[in-house]
mmCIF file of the N, C-alpha and C atoms, coordinates in Angstrom:
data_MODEL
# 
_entry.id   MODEL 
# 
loop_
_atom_site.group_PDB 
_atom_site.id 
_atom_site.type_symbol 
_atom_site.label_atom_id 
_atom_site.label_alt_id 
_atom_site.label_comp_id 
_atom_site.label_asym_id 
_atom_site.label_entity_id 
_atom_site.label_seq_id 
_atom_site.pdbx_PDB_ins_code 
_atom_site.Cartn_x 
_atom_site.Cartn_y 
_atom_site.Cartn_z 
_atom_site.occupancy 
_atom_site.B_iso_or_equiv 
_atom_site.pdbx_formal_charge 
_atom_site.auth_seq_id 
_atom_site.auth_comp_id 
_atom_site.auth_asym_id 
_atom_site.auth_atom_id 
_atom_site.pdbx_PDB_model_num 
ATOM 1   N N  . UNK A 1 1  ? 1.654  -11.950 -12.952 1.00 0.00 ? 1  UNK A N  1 
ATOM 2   C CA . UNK A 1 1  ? 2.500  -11.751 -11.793 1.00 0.00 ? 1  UNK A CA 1 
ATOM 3   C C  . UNK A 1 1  ? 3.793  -11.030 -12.183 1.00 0.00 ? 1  UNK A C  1 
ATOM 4   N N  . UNK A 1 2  ? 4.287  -11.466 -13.146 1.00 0.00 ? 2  UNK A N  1 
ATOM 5   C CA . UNK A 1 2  ? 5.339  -10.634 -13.787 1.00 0.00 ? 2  UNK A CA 1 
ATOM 6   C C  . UNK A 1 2  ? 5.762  -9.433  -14.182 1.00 0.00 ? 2  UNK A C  1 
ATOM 7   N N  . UNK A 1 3  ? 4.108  -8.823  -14.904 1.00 0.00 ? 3  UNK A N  1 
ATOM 8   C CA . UNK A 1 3  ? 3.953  -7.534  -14.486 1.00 0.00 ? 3  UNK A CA 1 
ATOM 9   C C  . UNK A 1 3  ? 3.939  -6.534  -13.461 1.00 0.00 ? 3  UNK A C  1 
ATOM 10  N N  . UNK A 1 4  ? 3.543  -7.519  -12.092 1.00 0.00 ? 4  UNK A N  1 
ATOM 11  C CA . UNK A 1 4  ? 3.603  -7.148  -10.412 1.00 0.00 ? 4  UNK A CA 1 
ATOM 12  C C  . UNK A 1 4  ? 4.788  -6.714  -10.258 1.00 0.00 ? 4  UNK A C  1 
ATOM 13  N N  . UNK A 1 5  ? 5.569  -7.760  -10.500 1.00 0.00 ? 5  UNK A N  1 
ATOM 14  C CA . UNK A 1 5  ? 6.794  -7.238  -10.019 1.00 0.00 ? 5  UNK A CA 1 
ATOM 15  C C  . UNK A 1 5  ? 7.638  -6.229  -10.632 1.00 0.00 ? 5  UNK A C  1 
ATOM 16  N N  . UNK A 1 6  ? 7.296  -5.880  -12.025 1.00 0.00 ? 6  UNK A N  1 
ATOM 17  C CA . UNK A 1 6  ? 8.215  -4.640  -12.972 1.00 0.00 ? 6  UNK A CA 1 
ATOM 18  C C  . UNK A 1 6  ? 7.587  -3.410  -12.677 1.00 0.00 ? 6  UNK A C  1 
ATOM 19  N N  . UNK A 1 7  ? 6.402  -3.906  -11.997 1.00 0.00 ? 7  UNK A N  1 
ATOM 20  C CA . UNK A 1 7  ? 5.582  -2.436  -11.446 1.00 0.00 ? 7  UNK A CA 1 
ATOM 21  C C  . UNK A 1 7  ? 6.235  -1.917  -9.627  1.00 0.00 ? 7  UNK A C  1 
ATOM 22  N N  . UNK A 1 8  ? 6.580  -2.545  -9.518  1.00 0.00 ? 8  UNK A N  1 
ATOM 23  C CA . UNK A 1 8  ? 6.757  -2.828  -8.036  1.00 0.00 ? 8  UNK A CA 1 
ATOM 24  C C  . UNK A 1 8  ? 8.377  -2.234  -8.046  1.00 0.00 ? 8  UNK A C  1 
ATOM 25  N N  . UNK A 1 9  ? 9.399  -2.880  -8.970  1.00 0.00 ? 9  UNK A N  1 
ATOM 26  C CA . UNK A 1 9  ? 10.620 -2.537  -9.445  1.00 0.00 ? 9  UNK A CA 1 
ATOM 27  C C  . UNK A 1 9  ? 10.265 -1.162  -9.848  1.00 0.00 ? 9  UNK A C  1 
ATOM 28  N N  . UNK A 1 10 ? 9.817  -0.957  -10.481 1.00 0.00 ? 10 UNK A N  1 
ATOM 29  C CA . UNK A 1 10 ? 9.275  0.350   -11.449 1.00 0.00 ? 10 UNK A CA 1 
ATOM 30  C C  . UNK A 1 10 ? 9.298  1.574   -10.232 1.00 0.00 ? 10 UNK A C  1 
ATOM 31  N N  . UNK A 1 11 ? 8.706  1.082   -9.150  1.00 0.00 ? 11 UNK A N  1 
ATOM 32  C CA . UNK A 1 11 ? 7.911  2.355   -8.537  1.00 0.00 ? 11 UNK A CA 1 
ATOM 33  C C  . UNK A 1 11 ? 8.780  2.267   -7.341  1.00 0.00 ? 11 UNK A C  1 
ATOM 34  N N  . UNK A 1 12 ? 9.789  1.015   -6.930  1.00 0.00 ? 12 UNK A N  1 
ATOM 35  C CA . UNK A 1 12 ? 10.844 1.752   -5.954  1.00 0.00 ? 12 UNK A CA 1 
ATOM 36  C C  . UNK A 1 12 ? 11.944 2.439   -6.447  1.00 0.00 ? 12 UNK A C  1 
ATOM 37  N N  . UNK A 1 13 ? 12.182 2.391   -7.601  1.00 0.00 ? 13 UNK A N  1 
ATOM 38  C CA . UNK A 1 13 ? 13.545 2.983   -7.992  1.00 0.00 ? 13 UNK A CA 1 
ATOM 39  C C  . UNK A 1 13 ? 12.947 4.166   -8.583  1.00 0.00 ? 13 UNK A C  1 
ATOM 40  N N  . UNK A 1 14 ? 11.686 4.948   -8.491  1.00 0.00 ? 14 UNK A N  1 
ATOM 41  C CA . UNK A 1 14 ? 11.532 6.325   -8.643  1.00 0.00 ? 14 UNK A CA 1 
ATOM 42  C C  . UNK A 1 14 ? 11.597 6.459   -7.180  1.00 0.00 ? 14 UNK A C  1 
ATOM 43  N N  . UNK A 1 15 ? 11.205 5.849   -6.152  1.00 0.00 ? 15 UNK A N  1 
ATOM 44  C CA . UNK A 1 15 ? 11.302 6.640   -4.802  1.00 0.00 ? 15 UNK A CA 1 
ATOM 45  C C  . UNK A 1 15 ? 12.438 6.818   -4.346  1.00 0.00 ? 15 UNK A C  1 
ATOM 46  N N  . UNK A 1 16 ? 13.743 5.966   -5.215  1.00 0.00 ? 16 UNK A N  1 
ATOM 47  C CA . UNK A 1 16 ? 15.123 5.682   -4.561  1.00 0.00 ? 16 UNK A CA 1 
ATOM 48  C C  . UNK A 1 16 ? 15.742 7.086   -4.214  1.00 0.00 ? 16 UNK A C  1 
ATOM 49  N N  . UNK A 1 17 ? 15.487 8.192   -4.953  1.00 0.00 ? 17 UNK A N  1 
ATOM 50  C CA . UNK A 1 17 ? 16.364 9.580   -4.698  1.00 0.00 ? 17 UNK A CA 1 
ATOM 51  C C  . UNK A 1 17 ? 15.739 10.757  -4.951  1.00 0.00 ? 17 UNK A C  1 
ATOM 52  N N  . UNK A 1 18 ? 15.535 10.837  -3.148  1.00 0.00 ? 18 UNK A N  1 
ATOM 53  C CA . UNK A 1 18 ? 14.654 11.961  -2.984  1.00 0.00 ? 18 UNK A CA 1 
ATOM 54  C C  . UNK A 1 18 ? 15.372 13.729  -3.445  1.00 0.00 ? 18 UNK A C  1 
ATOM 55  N N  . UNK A 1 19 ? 16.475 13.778  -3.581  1.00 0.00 ? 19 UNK A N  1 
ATOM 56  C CA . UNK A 1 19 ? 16.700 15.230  -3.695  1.00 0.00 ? 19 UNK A CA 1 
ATOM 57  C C  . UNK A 1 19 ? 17.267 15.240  -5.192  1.00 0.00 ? 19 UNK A C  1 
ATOM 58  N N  . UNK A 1 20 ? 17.573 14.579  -5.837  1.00 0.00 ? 20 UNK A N  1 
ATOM 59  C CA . UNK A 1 20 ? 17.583 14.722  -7.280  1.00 0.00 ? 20 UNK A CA 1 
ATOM 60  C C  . UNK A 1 20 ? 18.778 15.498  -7.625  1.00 0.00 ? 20 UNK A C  1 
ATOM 61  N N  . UNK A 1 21 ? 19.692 14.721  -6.910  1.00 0.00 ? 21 UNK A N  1 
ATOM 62  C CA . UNK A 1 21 ? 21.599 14.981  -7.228  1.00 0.00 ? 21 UNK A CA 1 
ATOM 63  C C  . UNK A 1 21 ? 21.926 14.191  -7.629  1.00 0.00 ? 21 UNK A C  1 
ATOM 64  N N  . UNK A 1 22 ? 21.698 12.849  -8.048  1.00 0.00 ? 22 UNK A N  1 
ATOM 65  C CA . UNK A 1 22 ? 22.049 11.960  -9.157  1.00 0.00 ? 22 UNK A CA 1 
ATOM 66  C C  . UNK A 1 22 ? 22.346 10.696  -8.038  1.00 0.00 ? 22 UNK A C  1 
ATOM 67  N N  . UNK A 1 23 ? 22.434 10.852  -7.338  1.00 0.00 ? 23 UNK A N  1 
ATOM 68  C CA . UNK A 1 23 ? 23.000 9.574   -6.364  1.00 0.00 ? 23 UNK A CA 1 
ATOM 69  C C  . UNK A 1 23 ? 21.681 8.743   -5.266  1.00 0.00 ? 23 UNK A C  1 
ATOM 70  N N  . UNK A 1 24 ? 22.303 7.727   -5.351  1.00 0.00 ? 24 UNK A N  1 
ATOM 71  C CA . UNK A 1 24 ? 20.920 7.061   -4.862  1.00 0.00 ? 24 UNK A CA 1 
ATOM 72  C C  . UNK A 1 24 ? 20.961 6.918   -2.863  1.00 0.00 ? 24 UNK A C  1 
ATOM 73  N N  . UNK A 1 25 ? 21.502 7.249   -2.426  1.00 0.00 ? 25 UNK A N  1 
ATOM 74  C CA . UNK A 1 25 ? 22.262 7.173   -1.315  1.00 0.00 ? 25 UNK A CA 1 
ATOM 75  C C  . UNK A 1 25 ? 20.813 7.823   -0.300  1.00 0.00 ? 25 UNK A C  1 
ATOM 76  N N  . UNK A 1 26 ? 20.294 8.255   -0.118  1.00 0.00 ? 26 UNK A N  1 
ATOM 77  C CA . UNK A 1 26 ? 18.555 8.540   0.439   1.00 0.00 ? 26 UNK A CA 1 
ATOM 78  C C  . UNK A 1 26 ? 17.678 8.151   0.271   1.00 0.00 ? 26 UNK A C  1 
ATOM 79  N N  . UNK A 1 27 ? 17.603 6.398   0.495   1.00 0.00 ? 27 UNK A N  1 
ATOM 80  C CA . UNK A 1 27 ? 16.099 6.051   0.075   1.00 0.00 ? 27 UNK A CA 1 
ATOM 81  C C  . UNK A 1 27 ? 15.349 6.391   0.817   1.00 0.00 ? 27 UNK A C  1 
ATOM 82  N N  . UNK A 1 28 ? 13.941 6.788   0.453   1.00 0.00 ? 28 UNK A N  1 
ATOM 83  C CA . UNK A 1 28 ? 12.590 6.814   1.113   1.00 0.00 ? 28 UNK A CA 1 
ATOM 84  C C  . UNK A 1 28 ? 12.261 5.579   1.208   1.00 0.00 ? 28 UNK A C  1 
ATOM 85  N N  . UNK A 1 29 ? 11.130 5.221   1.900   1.00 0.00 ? 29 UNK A N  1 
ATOM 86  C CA . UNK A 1 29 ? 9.936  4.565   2.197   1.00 0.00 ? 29 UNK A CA 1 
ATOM 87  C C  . UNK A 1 29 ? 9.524  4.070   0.928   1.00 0.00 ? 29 UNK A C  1 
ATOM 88  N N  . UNK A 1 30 ? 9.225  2.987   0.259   1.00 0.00 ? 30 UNK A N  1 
ATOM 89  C CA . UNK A 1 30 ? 8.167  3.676   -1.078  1.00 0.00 ? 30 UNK A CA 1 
ATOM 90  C C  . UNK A 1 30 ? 7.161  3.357   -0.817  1.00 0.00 ? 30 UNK A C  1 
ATOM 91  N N  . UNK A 1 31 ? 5.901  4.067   -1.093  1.00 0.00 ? 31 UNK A N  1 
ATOM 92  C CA . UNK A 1 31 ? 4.808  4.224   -0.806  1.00 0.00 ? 31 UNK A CA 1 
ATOM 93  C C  . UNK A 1 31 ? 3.831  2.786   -1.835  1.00 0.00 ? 31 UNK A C  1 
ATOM 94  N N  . UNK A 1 32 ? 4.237  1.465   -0.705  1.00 0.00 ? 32 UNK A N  1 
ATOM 95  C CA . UNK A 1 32 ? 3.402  0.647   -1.356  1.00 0.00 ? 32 UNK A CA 1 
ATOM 96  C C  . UNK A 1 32 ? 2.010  0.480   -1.445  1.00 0.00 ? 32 UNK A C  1 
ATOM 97  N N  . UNK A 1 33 ? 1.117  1.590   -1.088  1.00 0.00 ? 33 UNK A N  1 
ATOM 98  C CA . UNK A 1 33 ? -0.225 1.924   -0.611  1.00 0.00 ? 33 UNK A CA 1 
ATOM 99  C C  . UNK A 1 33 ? -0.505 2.521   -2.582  1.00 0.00 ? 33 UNK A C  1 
ATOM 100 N N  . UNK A 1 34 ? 0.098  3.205   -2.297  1.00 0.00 ? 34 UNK A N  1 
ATOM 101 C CA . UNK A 1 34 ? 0.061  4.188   -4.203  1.00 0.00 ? 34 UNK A CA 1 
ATOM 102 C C  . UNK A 1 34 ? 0.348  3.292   -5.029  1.00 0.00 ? 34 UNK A C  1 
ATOM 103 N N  . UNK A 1 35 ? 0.887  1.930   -4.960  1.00 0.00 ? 35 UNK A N  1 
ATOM 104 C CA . UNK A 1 35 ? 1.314  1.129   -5.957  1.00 0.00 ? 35 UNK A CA 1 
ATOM 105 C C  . UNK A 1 35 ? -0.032 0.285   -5.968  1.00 0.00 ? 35 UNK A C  1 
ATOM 106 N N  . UNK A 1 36 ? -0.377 -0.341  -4.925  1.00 0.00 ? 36 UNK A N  1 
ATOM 107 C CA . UNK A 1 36 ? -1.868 -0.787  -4.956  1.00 0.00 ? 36 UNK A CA 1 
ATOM 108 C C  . UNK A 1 36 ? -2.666 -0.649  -5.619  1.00 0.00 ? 36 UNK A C  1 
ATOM 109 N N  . UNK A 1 37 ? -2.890 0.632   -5.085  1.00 0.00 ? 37 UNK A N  1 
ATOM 110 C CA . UNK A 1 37 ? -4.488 1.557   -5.602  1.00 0.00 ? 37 UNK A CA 1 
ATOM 111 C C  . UNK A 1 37 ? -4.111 2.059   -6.931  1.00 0.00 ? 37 UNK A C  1 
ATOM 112 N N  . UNK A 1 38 ? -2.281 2.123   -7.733  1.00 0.00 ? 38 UNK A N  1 
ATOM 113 C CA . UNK A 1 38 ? -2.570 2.224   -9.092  1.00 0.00 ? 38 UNK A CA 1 
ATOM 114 C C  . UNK A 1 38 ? -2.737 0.617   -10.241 1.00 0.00 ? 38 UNK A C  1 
ATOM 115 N N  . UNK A 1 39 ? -2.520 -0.147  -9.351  1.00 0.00 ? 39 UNK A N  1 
ATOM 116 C CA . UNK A 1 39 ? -2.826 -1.493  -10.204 1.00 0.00 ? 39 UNK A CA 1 
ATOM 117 C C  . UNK A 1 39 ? -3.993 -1.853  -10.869 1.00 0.00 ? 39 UNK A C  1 
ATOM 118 N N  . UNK A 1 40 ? -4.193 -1.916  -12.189 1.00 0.00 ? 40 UNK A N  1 
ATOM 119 C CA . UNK A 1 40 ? -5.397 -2.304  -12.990 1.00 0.00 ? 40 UNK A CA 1 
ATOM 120 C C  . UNK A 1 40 ? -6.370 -2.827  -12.352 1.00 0.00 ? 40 UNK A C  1 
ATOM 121 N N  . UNK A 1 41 ? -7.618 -3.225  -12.706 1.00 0.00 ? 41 UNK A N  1 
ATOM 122 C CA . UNK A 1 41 ? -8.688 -3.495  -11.778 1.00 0.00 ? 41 UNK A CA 1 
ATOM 123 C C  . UNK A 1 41 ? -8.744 -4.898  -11.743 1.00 0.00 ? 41 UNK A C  1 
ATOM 124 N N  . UNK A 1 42 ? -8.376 -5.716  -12.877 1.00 0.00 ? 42 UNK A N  1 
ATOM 125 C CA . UNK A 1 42 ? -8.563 -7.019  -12.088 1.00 0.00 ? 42 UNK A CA 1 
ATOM 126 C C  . UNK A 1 42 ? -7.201 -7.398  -10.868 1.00 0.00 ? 42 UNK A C  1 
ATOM 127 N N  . UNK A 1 43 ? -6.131 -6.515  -10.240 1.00 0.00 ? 43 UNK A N  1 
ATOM 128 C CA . UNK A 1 43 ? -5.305 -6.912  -9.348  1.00 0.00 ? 43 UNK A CA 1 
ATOM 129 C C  . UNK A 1 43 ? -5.721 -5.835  -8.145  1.00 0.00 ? 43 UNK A C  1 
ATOM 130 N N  . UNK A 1 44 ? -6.862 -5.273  -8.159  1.00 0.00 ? 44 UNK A N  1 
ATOM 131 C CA . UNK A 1 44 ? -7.337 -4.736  -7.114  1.00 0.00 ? 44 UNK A CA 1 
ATOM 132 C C  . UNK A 1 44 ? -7.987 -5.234  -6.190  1.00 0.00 ? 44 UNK A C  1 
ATOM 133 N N  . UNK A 1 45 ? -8.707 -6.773  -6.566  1.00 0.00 ? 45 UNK A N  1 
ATOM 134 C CA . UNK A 1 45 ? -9.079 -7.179  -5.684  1.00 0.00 ? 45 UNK A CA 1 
ATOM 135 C C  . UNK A 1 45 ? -8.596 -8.115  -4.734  1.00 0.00 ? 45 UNK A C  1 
ATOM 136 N N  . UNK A 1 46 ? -7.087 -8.021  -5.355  1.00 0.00 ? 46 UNK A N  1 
ATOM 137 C CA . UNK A 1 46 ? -5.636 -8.432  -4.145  1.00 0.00 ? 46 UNK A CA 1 
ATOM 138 C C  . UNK A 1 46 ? -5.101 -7.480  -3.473  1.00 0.00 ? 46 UNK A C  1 
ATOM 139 N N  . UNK A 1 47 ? -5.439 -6.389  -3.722  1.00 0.00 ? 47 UNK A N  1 
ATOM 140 C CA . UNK A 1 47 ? -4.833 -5.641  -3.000  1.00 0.00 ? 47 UNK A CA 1 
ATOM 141 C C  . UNK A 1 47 ? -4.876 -5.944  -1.626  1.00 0.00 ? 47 UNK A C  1 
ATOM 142 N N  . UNK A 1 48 ? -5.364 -5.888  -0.830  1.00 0.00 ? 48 UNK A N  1 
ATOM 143 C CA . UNK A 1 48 ? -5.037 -6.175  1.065   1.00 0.00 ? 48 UNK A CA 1 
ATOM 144 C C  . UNK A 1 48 ? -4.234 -7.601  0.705   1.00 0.00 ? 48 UNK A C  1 
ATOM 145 N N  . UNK A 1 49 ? -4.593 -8.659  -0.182  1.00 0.00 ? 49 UNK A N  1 
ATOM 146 C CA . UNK A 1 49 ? -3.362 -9.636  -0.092  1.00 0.00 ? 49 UNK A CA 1 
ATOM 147 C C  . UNK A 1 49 ? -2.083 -9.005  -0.480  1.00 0.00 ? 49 UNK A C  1 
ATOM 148 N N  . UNK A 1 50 ? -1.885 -8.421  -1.464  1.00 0.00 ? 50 UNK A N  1 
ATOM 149 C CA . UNK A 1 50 ? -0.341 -7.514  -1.801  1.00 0.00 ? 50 UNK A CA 1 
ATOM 150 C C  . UNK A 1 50 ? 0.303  -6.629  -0.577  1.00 0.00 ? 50 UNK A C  1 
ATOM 151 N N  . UNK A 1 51 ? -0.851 -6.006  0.012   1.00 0.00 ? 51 UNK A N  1 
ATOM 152 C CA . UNK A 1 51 ? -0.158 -4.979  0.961   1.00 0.00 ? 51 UNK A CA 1 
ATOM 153 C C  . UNK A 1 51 ? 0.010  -5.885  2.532   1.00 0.00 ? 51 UNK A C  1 
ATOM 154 N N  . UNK A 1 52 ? -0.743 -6.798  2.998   1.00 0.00 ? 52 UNK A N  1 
ATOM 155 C CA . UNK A 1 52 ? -0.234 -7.661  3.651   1.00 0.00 ? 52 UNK A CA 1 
ATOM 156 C C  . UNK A 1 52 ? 0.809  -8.758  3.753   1.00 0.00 ? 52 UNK A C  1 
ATOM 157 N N  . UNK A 1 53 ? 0.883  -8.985  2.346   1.00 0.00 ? 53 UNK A N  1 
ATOM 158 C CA . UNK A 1 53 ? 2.149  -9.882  1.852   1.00 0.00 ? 53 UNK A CA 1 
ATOM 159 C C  . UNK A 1 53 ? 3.451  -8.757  2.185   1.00 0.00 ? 53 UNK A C  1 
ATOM 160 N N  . UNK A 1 54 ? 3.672  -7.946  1.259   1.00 0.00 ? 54 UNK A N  1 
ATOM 161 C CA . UNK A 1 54 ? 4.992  -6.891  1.737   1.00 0.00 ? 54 UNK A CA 1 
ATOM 162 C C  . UNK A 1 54 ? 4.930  -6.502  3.273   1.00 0.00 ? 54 UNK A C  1 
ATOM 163 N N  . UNK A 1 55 ? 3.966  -6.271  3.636   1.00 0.00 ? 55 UNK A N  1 
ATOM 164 C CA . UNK A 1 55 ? 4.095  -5.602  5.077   1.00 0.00 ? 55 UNK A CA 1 
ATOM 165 C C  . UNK A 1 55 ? 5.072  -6.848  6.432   1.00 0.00 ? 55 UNK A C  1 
ATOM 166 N N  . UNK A 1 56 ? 4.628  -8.569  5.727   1.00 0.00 ? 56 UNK A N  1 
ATOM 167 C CA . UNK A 1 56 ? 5.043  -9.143  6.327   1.00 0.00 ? 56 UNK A CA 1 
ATOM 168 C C  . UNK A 1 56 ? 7.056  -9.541  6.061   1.00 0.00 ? 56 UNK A C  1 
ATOM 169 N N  . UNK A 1 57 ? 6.894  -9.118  4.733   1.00 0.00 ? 57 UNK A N  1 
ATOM 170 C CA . UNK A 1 57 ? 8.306  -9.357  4.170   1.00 0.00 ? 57 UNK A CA 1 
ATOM 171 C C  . UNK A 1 57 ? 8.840  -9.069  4.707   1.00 0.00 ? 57 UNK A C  1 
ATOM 172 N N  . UNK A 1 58 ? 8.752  -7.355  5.198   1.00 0.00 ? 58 UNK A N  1 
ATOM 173 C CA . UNK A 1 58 ? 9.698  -6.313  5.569   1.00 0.00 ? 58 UNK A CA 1 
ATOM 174 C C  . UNK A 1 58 ? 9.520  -6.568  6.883   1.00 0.00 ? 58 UNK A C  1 
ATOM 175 N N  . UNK A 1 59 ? 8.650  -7.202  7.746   1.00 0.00 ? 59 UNK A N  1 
ATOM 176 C CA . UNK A 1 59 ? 8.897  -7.362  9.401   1.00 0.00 ? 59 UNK A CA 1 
ATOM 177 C C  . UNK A 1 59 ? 9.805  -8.505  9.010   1.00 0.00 ? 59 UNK A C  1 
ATOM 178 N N  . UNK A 1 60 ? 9.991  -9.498  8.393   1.00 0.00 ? 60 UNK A N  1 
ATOM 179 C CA . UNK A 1 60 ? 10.804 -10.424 8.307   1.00 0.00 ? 60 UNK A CA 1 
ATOM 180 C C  . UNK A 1 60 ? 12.316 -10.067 7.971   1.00 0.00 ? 60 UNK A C  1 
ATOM 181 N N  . UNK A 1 61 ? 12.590 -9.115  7.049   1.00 0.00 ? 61 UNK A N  1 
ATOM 182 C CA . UNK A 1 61 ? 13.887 -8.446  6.685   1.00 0.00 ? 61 UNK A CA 1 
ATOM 183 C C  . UNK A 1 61 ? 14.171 -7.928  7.401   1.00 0.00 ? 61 UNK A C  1 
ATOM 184 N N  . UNK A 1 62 ? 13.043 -6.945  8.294   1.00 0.00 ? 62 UNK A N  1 
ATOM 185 C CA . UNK A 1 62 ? 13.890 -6.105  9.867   1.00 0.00 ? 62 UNK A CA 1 
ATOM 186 C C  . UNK A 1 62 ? 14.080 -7.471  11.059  1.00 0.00 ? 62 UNK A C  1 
ATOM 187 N N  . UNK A 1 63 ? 13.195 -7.963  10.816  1.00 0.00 ? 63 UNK A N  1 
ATOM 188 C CA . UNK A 1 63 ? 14.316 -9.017  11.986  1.00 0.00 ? 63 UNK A CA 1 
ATOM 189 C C  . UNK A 1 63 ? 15.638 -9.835  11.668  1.00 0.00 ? 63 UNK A C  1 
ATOM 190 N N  . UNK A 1 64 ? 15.583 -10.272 10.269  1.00 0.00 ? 64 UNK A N  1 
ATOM 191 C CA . UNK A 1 64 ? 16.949 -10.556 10.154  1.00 0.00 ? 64 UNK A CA 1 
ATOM 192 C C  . UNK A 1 64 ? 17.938 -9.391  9.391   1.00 0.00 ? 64 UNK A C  1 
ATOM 193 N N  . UNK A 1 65 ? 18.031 -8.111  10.229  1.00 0.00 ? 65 UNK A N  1 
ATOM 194 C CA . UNK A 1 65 ? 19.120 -7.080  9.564   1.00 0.00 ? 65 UNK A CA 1 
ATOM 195 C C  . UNK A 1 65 ? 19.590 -7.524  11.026  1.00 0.00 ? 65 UNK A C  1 
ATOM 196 N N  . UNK A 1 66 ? 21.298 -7.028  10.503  1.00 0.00 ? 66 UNK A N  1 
ATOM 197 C CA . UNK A 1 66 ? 22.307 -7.166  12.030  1.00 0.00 ? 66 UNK A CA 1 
ATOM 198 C C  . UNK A 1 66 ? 22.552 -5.393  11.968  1.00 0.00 ? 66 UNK A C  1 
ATOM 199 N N  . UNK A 1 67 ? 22.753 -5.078  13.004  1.00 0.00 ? 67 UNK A N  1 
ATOM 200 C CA . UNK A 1 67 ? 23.056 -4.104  12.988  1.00 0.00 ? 67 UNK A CA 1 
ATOM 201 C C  . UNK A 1 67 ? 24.415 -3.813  13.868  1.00 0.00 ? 67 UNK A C  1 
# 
């Protein structure tokens, strides 16, 4: 699981800055679909649990943002 998550760390902070001026201030999306489908094969067959688990996080974080 530990590895999950340094992979997961790993692969939002390459999506953090899309135009490549040094500042992180434009995050994208990160494409947790590509993080999935690159996970070794014995954590592939979590995958729909991984991508359903985040998908629910982030409806949970957009309901509690204030805006």
């Amino acid at each position: 699981m530990m590895m999950l998550l340094v992979m997961l760390r790993m692969h939002v902070s390459a999506a953090a800055d899309d135009d490549d001026d040094g500042d992180d201030n434009d995050l994208l999306e990160p494409n947790f679909e590509g993080l999935a489908n690159s996970l070794d094969p014995l954590m592939r067959r979590h995958r729909t649990w991984l991508l359903v688990r985040i998908q629910t996080n982030e409806e949970r974080m957009n309901e509690n943002m204030v805006f």
